[in-house]
C-alpha positions, 0 to 999 in steps of 0.5 A, spaced: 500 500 500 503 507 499 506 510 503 502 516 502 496 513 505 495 514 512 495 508 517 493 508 524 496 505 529 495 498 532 492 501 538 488 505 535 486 499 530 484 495 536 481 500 538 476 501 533 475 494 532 473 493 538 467 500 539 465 499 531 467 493 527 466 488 532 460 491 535 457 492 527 458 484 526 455 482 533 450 486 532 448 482 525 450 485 518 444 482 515 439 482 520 440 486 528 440 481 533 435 483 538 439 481 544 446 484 541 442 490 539 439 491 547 447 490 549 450 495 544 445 500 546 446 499 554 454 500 552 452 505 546 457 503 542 456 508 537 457 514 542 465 510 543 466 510 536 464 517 534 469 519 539 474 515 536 472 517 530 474 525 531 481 523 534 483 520 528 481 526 523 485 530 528 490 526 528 491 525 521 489 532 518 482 530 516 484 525 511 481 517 510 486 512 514 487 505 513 485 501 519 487 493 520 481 489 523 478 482 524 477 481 517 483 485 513 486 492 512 479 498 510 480 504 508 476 508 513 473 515 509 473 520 515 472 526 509 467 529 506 470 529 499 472 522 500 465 520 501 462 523 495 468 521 491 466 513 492 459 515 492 458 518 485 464 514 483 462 508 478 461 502 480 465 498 476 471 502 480 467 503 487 463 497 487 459 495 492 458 487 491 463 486 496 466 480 499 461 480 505 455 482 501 456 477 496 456 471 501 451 473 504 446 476 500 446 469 495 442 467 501 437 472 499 437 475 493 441 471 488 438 474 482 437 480 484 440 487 482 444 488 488 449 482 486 449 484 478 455 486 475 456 490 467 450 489 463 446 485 467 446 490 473 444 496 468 439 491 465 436 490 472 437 497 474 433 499 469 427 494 471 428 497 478 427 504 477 421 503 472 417 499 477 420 503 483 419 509 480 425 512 482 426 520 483 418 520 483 413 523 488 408 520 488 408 512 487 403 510 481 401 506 486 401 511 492 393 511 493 393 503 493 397 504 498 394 509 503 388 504 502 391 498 504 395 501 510 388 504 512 385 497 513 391 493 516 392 498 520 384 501 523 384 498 531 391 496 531 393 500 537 386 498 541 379 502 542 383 505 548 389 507 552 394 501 551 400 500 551 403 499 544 403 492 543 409 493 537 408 486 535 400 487 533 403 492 529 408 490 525 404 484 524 399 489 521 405 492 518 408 486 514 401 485 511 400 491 508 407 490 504 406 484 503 399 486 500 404 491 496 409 488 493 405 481 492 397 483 492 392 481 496 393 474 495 400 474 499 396 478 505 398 472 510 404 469 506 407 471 512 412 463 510 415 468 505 417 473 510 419 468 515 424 464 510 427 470 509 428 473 515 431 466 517 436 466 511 439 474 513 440 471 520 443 465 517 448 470 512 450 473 518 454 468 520 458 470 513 458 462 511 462 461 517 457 454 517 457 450 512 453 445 514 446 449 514 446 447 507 438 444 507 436 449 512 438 454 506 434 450 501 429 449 504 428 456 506 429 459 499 425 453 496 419 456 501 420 464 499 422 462 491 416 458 491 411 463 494 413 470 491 413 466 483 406 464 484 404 471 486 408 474 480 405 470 476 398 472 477 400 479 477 395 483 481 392 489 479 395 494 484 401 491 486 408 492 484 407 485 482 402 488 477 406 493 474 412 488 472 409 486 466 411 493 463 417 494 466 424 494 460 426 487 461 431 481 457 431 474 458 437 475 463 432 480 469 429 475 472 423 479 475 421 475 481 429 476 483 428 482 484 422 481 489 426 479 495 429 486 496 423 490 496 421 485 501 427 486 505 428 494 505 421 495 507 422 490 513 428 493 514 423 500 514 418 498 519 424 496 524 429 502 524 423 507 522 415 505 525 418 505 532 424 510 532 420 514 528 414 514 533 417 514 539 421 521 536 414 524 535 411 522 542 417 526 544 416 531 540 409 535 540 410 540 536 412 535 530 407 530 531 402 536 531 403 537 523 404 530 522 398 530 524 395 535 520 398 533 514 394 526 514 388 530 514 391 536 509 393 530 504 401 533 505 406 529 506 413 533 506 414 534 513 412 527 515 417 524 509 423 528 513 421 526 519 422 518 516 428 520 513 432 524 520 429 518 524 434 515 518 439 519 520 439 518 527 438 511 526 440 508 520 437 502 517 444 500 514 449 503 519 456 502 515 457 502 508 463 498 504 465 498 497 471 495 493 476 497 488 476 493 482 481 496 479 487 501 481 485 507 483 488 514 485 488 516 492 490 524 493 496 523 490 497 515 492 494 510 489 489 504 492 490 497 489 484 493 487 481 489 493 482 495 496 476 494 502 472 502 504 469 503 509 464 508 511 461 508 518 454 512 517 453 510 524 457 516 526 458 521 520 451 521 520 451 524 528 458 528 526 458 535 532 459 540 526 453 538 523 449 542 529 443 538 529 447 531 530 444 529 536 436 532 535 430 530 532 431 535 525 426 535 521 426 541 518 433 540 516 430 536 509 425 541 509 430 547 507 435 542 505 440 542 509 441 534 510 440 532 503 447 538 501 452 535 507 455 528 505 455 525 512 448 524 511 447 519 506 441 514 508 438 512 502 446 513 499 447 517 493 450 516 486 449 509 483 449 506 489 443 509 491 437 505 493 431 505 487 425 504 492 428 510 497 422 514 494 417 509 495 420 506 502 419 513 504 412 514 502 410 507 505 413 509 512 409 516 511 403 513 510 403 508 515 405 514 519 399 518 517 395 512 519 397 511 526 396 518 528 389 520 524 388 514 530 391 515 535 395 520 540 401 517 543 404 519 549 411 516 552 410 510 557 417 509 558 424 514 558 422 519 552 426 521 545 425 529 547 428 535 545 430 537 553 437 532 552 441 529 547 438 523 544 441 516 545 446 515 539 445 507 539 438 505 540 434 499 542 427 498 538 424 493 541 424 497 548 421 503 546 415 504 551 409 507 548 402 509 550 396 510 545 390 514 546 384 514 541 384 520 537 378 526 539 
């Protein structure tokens, strides 16, 4: 590697391995591991590693640093400039089908876009944004889904004050996606989320479990079988539905592409639903134009409140790529295989940000988050996820859904504005109250 690339120190190698790296792969790279996440959050890693993360830029003059850890030698971007380079950069040089997301995504989403290269990956592209209608507000399908989410999610929370039962909810929540993507058939074609639930667990052992083989097929044989037979009937007003006049080869594979949109929108109900209503209980005044905007049929404000719970709480904490060819590096030069890593989990908290550690809403109203590179929740470039309008339409509707019904009110500590908010966040503990809307 040249010299003129910055390396940390042993100690300081040691020491992000252990307030990041290790922590990010116990905590499962493909699918949190609820009791590892409770952990992390008691110790609140990420607050450790943003420590680290400072000291290092002071060191090394702001510039990215390579740092050894349990799985090799990263390139660790601690730069702005460094983030938008690999981001924007093309794929075919920064690609994001590392080592890692190889192995485990081929568990889940062999044929997908994600694990595509060349042509393909440009040919399955091109399918995804047209079903996904990316850069477009709203979705074709966006009165469908307003629709659908108000009747998976009309009585959820009761007919009076409870506590939340979050897995009544979520429930509720995975039938409206399954609804979604697949049609109303797949409603309780909840064997299609289990298979692939269980399959990220399995990837996040990174193929370390050889011997799982049967276990695998047989979840993939599940999920295959049943996301085929809805994509062959095509549904009117799914995404399955619109398939059929999306661009696509022989080489596509349409049905392929399904278990992504599955997962990201699994993913949305886990970092978002909760997150993002426990940050509205502790904040009134957010809550309250929410609320206005479920009636007003507006949803500018509650998508930038789905998107700075991302930011406060990312959906996919680190990013990696690889460099596929010789690269050069601020007068150095990067091999091929050289592994990056960017650790959104704390840029996305940086101190100069100003807003880091508050509920900001405001800041992707007057776009300030969208301009500043720290922030990346969706990515940027051709790296950036497809359906990240979608997603973000669906997790406002729901939102707009729960709070035409109901008041929510903290049953446990609150995410209000009166103090700094926790950097590393356990979902599944948050305590909520809801009331009956008067």
């Amino acid at each position: 590697m040249a010299p003129d690339v910055p390396r940390a120190t042993l100690l300081e190698s040691l020491r992000f391995s252990a307030v990041y790296t290790l922590p990010q792969l116990a905590r499962g790279a493909f699918i949190a591991r609820p009791a590892m996440v409770r952990l992390l959050a008691r110790l609140d890693t990420h607050a450790r590693a943003q420590r680290l993360c400072l000291r290092l830029r002071t060191r090394y003059g702001g510039r990215s640093v390579l740092v050894r850890g349990p799985t090799g030698t990263v390139l660790l971007l601690l730069s702005q400039g460094d983030i938008k380079r690999v981001l924007t950069g093309a794929d075919s040089v920064f690609s994001p089908l590392t080592k890692e997301k190889r192995t485990g995504l081929r568990l889940t989403q062999p044929d997908s876009l994600l694990l595509s290269r060349g042509r393909l990956r440009e040919d399955r592209r091109r399918f995804n944004e047209a079903v996904l209608q990316t850069g477009r507000v709203p979705h074709d399908l966006a009165p469908r889904l307003r629709a659908v989410l108000a009747e998976e999610l009309a009585g959820v929370c009761g007919d009076a004050p409870a506590e939340v039962d979050w897995a009544r909810l979520y429930a509720a929540y995975d039938r409206a996606a399954l609804r979604l993507v697949l049609g109303d058939a797949a409603r309780e074609d909840f064997e299609i989320l289990a298979a692939l639930r269980a399959l990220r667990r399995e990837a996040n052992w990174l193929g370390l479990r050889p011997w799982r083989g049967r276990h695998i097929r047989r979840h993939r044989r599940t999920y295959t079988a049943g996301i085929g037979r809805h994509v062959a009937a095509a549904a009117e007003g799914s995404l399955a539905g619109l398939m059929a006049a999306a661009p696509q080869t022989r080489g596509t594979c349409p049905a392929g592409q399904v278990p992504p949109w599955l997962l990201a929108l699994d993913g949305i109900q886990a970092a978002v639903l909760g997150p993002a209503l426990a940050l509205l209980a502790g904040h009134p005044r957010h809550a309250a134009g929410v609320r206005a905007e479920a009636y007003d049929g507006g949803q500018e404000l509650t998508a930038a409140c789905v998107c700075d719970t991302l930011r406060l709480y990312p959906m996919v904490p680190t990013t990696l790529r690889t460099v596929t060819a010789p690269v050069e590096w601020h007068g150095a030069l990067l091999p091929a295989g050289t592994e990056i890593m960017i650790p959104f989990a704390v840029h996305h908290r940086n101190p100069q940000l100003g807003y880091a550690d508050a509920f900001t809403p405001e800041a992707w109203l007057d776009g300030r988050a969208q301009a500043d590179w720290w922030i990346a929740p969706f990515l940027h470039g051709p790296g950036r996820c497809p359906g990240a309008e979608l997603g973000i339409q669906f997790a406002a509707a729901a939102l707009h859904e729960l709070l035409r019904q109901y008041e929510f009110h903290p049953a446990g500590p609150a995410l209000g504005p009166d103090r700094p908010l926790p950097k590393t966040l356990h979902p599944a503990a948050l305590r909520l109250r809801a009331r009956p809307a008067t």
